[in-house]
N, C-alpha and C positions, 0 to 999 in steps of 0.2 A: 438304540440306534437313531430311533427318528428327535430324539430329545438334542444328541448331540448333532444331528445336521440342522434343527431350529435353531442353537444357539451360534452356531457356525455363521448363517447368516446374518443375525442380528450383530455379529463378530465385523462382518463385512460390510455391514449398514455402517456404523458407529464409524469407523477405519475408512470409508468413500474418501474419493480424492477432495468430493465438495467439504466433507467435516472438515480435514484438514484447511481450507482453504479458508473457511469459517474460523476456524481456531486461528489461524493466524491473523485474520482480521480483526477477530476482539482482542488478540495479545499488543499487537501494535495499535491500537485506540487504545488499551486502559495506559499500555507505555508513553503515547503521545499525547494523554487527556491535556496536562499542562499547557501546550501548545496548541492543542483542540479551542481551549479557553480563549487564549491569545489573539491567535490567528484562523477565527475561522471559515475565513475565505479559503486558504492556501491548506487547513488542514480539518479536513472534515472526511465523516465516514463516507462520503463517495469516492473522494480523491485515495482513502485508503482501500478504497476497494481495486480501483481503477489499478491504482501500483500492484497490488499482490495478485491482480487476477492476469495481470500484463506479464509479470516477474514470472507468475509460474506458468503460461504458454512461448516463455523465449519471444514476445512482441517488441519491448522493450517502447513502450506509449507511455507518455506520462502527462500528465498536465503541467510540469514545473511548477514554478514556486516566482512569486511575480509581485512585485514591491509594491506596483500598481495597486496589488489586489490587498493593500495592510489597511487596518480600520484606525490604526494609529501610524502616523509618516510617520518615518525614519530616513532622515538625511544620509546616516551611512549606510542604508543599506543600497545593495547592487544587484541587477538581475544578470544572474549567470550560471550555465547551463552544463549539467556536468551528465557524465558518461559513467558505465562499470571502468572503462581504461583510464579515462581522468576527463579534463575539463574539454567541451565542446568550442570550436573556434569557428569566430566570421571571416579570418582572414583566410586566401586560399594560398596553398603552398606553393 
């Protein structure tokens, strides 16, 4: 009995809301290493921290993504600001 309430807990360590949170932050850097490389103003382990840890308290903060902030221009790129429902607007209704 007291073996299976020790492993119970280490059951409960392992399964924390934090591992998860953790798990998802190294699944999304090893997925965006490519772009880690690239852009890493716009995409580095804080800014993915900032989005998952935002994403999973329902905050919805983000640092965007900012042309400003590229180490190589790009003429076409554009800074614009998008939403879970769709794109973010200046103009008022």
């Amino acid at each position: 009995m007291i073996f299976e309430l020790a492993s119970f807990d280490k059951l409960n360590i392992y399964l924390s809301h934090n591992s998860y949170l953790v798990l998802f932050i190294i699944l999304i850097c090893i997925t965006e290493r490519d772009k880690m490389r690239e852009d890493p103003l716009n995409f580095n382990v804080l800014n993915v921290t900032i989005e998952v840890v935002s994403a999973y308290g329902n905050v919805g903060f983000s640092t965007g993504y900012s042309c400003a902030r590229k180490l190589k221009p790009d003429p076409s790129c554009k800074d614009a600001w998008y939403g879970f429902v769709g794109r973010w607007s200046d103009k008022e209704s």
